[in-house]
C-alpha positions as CSV (number, residue, x, y, z in Angstrom):
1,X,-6.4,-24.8,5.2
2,X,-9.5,-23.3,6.6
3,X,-9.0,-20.0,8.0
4,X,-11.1,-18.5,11.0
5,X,-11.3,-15.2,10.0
6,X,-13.1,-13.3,12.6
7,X,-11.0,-15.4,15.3
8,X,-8.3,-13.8,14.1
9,X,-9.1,-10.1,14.0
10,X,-10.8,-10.6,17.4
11,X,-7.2,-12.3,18.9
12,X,-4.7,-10.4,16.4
13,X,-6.7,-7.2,15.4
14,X,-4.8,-5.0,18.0
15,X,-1.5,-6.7,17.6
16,X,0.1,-5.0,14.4
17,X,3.5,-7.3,15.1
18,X,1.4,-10.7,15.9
19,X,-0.8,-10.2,13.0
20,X,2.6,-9.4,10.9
21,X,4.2,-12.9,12.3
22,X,0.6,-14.7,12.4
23,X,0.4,-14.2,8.3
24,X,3.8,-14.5,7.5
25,X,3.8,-18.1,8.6
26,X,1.1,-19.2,6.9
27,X,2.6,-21.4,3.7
28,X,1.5,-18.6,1.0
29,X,3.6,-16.3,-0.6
30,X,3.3,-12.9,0.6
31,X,4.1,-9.6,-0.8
32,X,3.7,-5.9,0.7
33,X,2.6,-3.2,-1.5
34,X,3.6,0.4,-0.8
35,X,3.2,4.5,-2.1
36,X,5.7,5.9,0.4
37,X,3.3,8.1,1.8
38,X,3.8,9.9,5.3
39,X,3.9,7.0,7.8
40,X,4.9,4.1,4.7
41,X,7.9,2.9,6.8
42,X,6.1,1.3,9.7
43,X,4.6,-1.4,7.8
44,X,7.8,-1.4,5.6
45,X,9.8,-2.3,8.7
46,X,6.9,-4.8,10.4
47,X,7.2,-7.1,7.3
48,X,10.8,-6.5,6.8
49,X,12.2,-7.4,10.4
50,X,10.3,-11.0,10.2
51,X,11.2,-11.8,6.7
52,X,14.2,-8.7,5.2
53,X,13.6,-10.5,1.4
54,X,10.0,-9.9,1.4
55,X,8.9,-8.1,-2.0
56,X,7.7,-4.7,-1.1
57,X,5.5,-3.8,-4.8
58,X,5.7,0.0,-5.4
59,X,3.0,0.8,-8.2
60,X,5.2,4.5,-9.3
61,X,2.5,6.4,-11.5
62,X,5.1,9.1,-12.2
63,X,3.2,11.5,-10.6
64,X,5.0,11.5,-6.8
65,X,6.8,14.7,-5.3
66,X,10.2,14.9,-5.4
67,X,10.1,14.3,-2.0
68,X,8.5,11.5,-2.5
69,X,10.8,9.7,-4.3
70,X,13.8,11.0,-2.2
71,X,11.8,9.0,0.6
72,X,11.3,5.8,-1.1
73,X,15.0,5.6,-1.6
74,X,16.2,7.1,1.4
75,X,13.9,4.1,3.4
76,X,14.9,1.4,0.6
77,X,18.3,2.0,1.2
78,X,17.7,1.8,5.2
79,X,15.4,-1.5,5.2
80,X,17.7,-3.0,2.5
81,X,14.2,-3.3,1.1
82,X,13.4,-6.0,-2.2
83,X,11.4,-3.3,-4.2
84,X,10.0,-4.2,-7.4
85,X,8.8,-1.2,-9.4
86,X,5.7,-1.0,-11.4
87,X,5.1,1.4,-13.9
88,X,2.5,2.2,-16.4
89,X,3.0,1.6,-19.6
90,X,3.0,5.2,-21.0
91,X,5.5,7.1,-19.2
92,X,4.3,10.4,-17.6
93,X,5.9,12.8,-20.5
94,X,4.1,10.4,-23.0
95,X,0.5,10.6,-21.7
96,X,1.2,14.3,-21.0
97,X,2.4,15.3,-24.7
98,X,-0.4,13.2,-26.0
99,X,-3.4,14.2,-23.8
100,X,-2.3,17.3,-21.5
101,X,-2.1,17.7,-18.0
102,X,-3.5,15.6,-15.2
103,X,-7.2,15.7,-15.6
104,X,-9.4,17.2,-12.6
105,X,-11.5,15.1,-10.2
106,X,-14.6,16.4,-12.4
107,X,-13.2,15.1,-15.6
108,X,-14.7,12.2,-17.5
109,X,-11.1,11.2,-18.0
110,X,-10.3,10.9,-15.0
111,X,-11.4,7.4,-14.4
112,X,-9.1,6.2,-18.0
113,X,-6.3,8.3,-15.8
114,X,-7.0,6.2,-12.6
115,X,-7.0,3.3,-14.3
116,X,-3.5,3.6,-16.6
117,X,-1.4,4.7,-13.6
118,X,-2.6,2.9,-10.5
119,X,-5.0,0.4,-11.5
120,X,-3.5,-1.1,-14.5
121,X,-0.1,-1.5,-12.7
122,X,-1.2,-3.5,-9.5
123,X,-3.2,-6.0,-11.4
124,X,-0.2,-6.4,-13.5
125,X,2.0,-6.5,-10.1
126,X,-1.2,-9.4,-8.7
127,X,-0.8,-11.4,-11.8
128,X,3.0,-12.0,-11.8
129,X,3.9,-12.0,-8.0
130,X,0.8,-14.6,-7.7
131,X,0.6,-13.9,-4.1
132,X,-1.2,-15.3,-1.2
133,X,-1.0,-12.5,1.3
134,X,-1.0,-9.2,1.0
135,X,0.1,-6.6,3.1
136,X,-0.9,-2.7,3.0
137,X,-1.0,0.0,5.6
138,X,-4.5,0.7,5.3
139,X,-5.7,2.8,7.9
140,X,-9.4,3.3,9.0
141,X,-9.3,6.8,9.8
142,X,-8.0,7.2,5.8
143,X,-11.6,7.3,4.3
144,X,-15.1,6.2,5.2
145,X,-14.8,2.7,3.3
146,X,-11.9,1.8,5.0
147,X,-13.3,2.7,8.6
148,X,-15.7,-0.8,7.6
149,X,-12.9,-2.4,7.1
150,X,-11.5,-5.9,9.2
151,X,-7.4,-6.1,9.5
152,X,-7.8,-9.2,7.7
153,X,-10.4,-9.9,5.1
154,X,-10.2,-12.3,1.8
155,X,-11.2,-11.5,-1.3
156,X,-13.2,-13.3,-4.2
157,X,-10.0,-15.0,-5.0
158,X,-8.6,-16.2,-2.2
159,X,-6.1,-13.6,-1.7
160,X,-5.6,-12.9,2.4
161,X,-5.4,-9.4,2.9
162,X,-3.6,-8.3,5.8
163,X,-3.8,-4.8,7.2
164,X,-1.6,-4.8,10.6
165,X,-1.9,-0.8,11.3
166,X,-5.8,-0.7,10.2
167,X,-6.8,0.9,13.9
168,X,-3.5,2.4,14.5
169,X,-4.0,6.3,15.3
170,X,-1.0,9.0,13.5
171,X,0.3,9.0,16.9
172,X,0.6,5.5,17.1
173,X,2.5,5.5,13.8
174,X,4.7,8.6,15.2
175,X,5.8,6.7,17.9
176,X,6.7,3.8,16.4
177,X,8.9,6.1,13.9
178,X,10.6,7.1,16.4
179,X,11.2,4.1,18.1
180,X,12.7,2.3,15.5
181,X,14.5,5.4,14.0
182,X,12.8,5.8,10.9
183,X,12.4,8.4,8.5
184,X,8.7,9.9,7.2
185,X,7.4,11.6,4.2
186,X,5.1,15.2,4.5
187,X,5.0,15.6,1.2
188,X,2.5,13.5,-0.9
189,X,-0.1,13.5,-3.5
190,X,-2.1,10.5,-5.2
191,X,-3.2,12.1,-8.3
192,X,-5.7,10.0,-8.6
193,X,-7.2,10.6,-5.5
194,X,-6.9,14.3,-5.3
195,X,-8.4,14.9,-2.2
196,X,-7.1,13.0,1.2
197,X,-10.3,11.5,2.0
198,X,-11.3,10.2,-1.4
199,X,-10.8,6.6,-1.9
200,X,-8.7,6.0,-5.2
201,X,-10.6,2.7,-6.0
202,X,-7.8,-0.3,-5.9
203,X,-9.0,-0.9,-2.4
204,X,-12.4,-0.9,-3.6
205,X,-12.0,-3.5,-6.4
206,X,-9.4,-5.6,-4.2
């Protein structure tokens, strides 16, 4: 099937919920990734109320808040979400008593860290869900590379991604949090990212 790509984001673009139903009935198989970070649970419950068994793929690199794992529970639990866990395969206290503490942004070993706890893991997570779609809550106002980004792109290999809440402000997010009664998370940090702004490179490669 031949898709019309810019069609779409021109008619869809704007409609988090359409786009959500528009990709969900195309005949691929679709999975949602997530990091439970403020504002997670909108997409969670977009994908969730059109199709509840939809696997939601948390990459964990050990590394979240304790907050942050309270969340990802606390919203599993109220979705009755189908997570499936990722992990890298050194646990946190092994890389830690073998190479030290998380290195810093300026580190050459920071890339090697990127790539063992977030990078390895989803293109484990790509190669054995085998999707077709792909959901994430990509926002534009993130980082500069996603601001160029279209809510629904394809990559090199094939692989539709579909970013519902791409132009969606925090307020718009907020709102719908509080419309559907659903619970948020303040207290985050990507390790691999370090700083809010900087782009932690799976959406760069994917």
């Amino acid at each position: 099937m031949s898709l019309n790509i810019d069609e779409i984001n021109e008619r869809l673009g704007n409609d988090p919920q359409a786009l959500v139903e528009w990709a969900l009935s195309l005949d691929k198989r679709p999975i949602c990734t997530t990091n439970f970070r403020p504002f997670e649970a909108v997409i969670l419950h977009m994908v969730t109320r059109v199709r509840p068994d939809l696997p939601i793929v948390w990459m964990d690199s050990g590394y979240n808040t304790p907050a942050t794992y309270q969340f990802a529970d606390e919203v599993s639990q109220k979705l009755g979400l189908n997570r499936i866990l990722y992990l890298p395969l050194r646990s946190r206290a092994h890389r830690e008593a073998v190479e030290g503490p998380t290195p810093s942004l300026d580190d050459a070993r920071h890339e090697a860290f990127t790539r063992e706890v977030k990078l390895e893991p989803f293109e484990r997570a790509l190669r054995e869900t085998n999707p077709g779609v792909w959901f994430t809550a990509l926002r534009a106002s993130d980082t500069a590379t996603r601001a160029q980004m279209q809510p629904v792109s394809i990559n090199q290999d094939g692989l539709i991604k579909v970013a519902p809440v791409l132009h969606w402000s925090s307020k718009d997010m907020h709102d719908y949090l509080v419309k559907h009664d659903l619970p948020n998370n303040f207290d985050y940090f990507d390790p691999t990212k370090g700083e809010e702004t900087r782009e932690c490179g799976l959406h760069l490669q994917h």
